[in-house]
N, C-alpha and C positions, 0 to 999 in steps of 0.2 A: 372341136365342134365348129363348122362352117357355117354361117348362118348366112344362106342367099336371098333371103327378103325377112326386113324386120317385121315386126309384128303392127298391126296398123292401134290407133289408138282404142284405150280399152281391152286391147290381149295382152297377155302378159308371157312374160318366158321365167324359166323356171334355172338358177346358175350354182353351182356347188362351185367352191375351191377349198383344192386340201393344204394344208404349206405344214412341213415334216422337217421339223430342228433338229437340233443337239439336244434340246430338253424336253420338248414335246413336242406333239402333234395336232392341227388345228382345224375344226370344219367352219368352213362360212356359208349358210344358205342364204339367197337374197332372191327375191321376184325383181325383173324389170316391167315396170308397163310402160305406157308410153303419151304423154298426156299434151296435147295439141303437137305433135310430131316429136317431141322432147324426151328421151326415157328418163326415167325417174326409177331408183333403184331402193328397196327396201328390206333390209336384213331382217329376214325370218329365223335365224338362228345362229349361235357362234357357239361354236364346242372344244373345246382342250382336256385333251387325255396328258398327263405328263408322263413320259414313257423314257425319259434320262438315258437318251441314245449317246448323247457324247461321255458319257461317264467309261465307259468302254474302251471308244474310239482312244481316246486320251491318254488310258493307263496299257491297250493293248495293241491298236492301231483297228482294229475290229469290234465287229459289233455281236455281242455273244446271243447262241443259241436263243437262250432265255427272251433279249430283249428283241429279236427277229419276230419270234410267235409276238408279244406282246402286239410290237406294230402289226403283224398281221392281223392281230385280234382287232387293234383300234380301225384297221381298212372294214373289215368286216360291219365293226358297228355301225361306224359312218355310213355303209352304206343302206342298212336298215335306215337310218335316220333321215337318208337323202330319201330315200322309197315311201316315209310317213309323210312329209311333207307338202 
């Protein structure tokens, strides 16, 4: 996302990060507003799926079937989660 003008004080913007381990997988939602030119960040949410992707990797060099859908399930969810918010 490129953002070509901040939001002026009083708007707020809306940030997701996903960050995908060896053992699990992680949501951050956070609002920025922005308060006398200053943003100020506030976590609306943090989620962990444990999804034991290096359990695999380790013992096979890959990541099996199984634990593919899983993460794909956890993208899935996340993103309902990002869309309530």
């Amino acid at each position: 996302m490129i953002i070509d003008q901040w939001p002026q004080d009083g708007e707020t913007l809306r940030f997701a990060a996903i960050d995908v381990g060896t053992n699990a997988a992680r949501l951050l939602l956070s609002m920025v507003y922005f308060d006398e030119g200053k943003p100020v960040f506030k976590k609306v949410g943090l989620y962990r799926i444990p999804l034991q992707l290096g359990d695999d990797v380790f013992k096979t060099g890959f990541i099996s079937d199984k634990k593919k859908e899983n993460l794909l399930n956890t993208m899935l969810a996340y993103s309902y989660l990002r869309s309530e918010e």
